[in-house]
RODOMI-49127 format. One record per residue (C-alpha): x, y, z; residue in three letters; chain. Coordinates in Angstrom, 3 decimals. Layout:
<rs>
((X Y Z) ALA A);
...
</rs>
This chain:
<rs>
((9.390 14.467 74.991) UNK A);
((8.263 10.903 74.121) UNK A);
((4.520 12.598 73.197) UNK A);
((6.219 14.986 70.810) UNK A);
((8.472 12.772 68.873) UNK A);
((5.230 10.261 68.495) UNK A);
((3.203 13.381 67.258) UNK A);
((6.049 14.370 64.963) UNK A);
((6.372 10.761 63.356) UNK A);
((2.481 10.641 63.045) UNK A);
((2.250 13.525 61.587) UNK A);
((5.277 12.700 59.109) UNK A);
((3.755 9.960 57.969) UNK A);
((-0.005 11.550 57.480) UNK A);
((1.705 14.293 55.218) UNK A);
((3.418 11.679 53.515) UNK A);
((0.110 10.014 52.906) UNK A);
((-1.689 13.120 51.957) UNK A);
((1.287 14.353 49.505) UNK A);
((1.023 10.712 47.877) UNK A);
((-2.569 11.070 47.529) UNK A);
((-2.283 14.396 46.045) UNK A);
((0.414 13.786 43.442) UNK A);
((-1.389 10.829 42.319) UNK A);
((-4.592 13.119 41.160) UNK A);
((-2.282 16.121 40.244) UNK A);
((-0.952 13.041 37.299) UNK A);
((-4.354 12.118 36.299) UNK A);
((-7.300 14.482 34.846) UNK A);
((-6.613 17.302 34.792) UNK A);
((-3.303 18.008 35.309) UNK A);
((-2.481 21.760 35.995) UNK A);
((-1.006 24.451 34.237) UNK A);
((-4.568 24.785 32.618) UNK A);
((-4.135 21.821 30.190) UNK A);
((-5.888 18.758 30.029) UNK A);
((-3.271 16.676 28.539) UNK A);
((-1.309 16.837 31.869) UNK A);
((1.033 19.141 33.151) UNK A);
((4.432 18.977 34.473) UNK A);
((3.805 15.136 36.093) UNK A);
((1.164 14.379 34.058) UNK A);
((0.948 11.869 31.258) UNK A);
((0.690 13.457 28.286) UNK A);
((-1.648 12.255 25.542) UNK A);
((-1.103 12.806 21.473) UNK A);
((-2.947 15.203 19.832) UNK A);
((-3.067 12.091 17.055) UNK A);
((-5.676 9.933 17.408) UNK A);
((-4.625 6.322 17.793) UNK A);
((-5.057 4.867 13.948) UNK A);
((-4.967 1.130 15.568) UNK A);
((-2.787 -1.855 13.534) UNK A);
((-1.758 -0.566 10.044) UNK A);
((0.099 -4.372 9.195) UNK A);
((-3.640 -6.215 9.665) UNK A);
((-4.880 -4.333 5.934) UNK A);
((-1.660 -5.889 4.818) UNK A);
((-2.384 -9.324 6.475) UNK A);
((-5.749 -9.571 4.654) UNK A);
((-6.394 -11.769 2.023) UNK A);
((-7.870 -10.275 -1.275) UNK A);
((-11.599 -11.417 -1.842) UNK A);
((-12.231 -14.370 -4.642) UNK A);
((-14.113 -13.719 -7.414) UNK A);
((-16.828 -16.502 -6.081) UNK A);
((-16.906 -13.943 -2.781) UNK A);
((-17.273 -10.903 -5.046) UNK A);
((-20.221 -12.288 -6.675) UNK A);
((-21.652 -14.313 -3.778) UNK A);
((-21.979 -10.758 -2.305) UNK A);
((-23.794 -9.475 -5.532) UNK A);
((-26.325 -12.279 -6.457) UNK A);
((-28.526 -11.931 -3.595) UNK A);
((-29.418 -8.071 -5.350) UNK A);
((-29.209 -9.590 -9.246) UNK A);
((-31.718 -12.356 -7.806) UNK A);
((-33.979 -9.682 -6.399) UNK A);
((-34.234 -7.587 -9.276) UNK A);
((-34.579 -9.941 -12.111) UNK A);
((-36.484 -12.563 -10.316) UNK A);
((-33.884 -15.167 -11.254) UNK A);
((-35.086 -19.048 -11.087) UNK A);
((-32.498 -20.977 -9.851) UNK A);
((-31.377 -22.536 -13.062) UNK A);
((-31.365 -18.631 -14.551) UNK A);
((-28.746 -18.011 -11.089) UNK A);
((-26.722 -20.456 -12.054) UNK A);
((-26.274 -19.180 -15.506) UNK A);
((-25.495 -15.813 -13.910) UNK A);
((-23.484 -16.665 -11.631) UNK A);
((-21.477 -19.189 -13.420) UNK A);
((-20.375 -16.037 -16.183) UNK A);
((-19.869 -13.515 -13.176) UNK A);
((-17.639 -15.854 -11.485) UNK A);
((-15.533 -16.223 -14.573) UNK A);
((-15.551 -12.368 -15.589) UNK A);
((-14.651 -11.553 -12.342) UNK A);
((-11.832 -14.404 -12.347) UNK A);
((-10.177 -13.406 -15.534) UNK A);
((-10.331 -9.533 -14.406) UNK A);
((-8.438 -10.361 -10.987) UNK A);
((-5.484 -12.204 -13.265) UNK A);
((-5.295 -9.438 -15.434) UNK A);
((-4.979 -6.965 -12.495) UNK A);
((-2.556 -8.912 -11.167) UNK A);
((-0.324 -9.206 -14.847) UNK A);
((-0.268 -5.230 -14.281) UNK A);
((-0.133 -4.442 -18.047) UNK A);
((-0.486 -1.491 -19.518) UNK A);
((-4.087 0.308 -19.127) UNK A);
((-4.855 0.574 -22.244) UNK A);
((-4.277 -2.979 -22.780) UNK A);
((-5.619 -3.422 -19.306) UNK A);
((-9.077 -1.800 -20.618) UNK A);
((-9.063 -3.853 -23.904) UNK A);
((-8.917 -7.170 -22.138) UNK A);
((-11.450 -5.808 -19.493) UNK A);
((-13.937 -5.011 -22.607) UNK A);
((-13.686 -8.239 -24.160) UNK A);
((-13.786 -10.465 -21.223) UNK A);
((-17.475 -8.483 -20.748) UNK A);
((-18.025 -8.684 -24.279) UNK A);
((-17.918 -12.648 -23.704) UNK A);
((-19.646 -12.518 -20.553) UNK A);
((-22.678 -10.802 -22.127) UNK A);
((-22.716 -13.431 -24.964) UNK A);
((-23.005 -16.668 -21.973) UNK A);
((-25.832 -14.084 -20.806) UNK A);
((-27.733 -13.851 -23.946) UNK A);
((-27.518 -17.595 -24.443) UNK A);
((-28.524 -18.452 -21.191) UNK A);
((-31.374 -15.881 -20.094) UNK A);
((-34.358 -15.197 -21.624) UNK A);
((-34.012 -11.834 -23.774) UNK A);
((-36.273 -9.745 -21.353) UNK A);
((-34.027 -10.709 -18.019) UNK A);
((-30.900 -10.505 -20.702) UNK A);
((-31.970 -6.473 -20.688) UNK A);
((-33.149 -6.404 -17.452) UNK A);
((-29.902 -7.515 -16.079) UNK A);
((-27.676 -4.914 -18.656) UNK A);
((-30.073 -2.236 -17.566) UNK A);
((-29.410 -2.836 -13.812) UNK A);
((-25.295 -2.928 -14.492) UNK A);
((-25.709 0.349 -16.527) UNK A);
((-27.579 1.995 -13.513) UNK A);
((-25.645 0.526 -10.681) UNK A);
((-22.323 2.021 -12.533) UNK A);
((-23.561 5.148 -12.989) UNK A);
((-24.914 5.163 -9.494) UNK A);
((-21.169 4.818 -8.455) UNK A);
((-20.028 7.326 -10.937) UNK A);
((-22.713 10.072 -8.668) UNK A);
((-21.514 8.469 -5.266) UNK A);
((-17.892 9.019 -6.571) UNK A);
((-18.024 12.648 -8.336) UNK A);
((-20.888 13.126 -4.619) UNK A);
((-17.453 12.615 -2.507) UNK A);
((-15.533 14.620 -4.578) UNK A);
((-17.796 17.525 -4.120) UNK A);
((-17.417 17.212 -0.605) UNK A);
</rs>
């Protein structure tokens, strides 16, 4: 009598640990009921994919307009073969082009007046140019502007397309 109720309580106990052991997998993988999202004791996962923080692209600070054009000379240098004083000059304008277009943005006027402002804030920045390059850089560098913008006209109507 004292054998069987030891083999009963052993044996209790080893189906506990064996049903334990079993619901724990049944949870995890795959699941059952054919799906691999987990079935009836499962965890379940979202068919969304997890997008990650959304309030860090609102945490970010805009670039400066020395940042903007730090990350350009390097190319401008390259191409034109700029001296240093001839950087200078270029960078000097760019940074105050691409100042006086970040306060306009920011006004929010209209777009037509938007696109005035814009052409005449180039229209100044090409004049510092001419006085401050030699004419055949001077061309050089309007050349490469009018080819890198309508490279990004083809990369933009490229996405479109796709």
């Amino acid at each position: 009598m004292k054998n069987i109720k030891t083999l009963l309580i052993l044996s209790f106990v080893a189906g506990l640990f064996v049903v334990t052991d079993m619901a724990a997998q049944y949870g995890y993988g795959y699941g059952g009921y054919g799906s691999p999202y987990g079935g009836r004791y499962g965890r379940g996962q979202s068919m969304i994919p997890n997008a990650g923080p959304t309030e860090s692209k609102k945490d970010e600070t805009p670039p400066t307009a020395e940042e903007i054009v730090d990350a350009q000379m390097p190319s401008i240098t390259e191409e034109l073969s700029l001296d240093p004083f001839e950087q200078a000059v270029v960078r000097t304008a760019l940074v105050q082009s691409v100042q006086k277009k970040i306060e306009i943005q920011i006004l929010e006027m209209e777009p037509l007046k938007t696109k005035e402002e814009f052409e005449k804030i180039d229209r100044n920045t090409q004049e510092e140019l001419k006085m401050g390059l030699p004419e055949d850089k001077y061309n050089a560098f309007i050349a490469l502007q009018e080819n890198s913008f309508k490279a990004d006209k083809k990369k933009k109507k490229k996405n479109k397309r796709d």
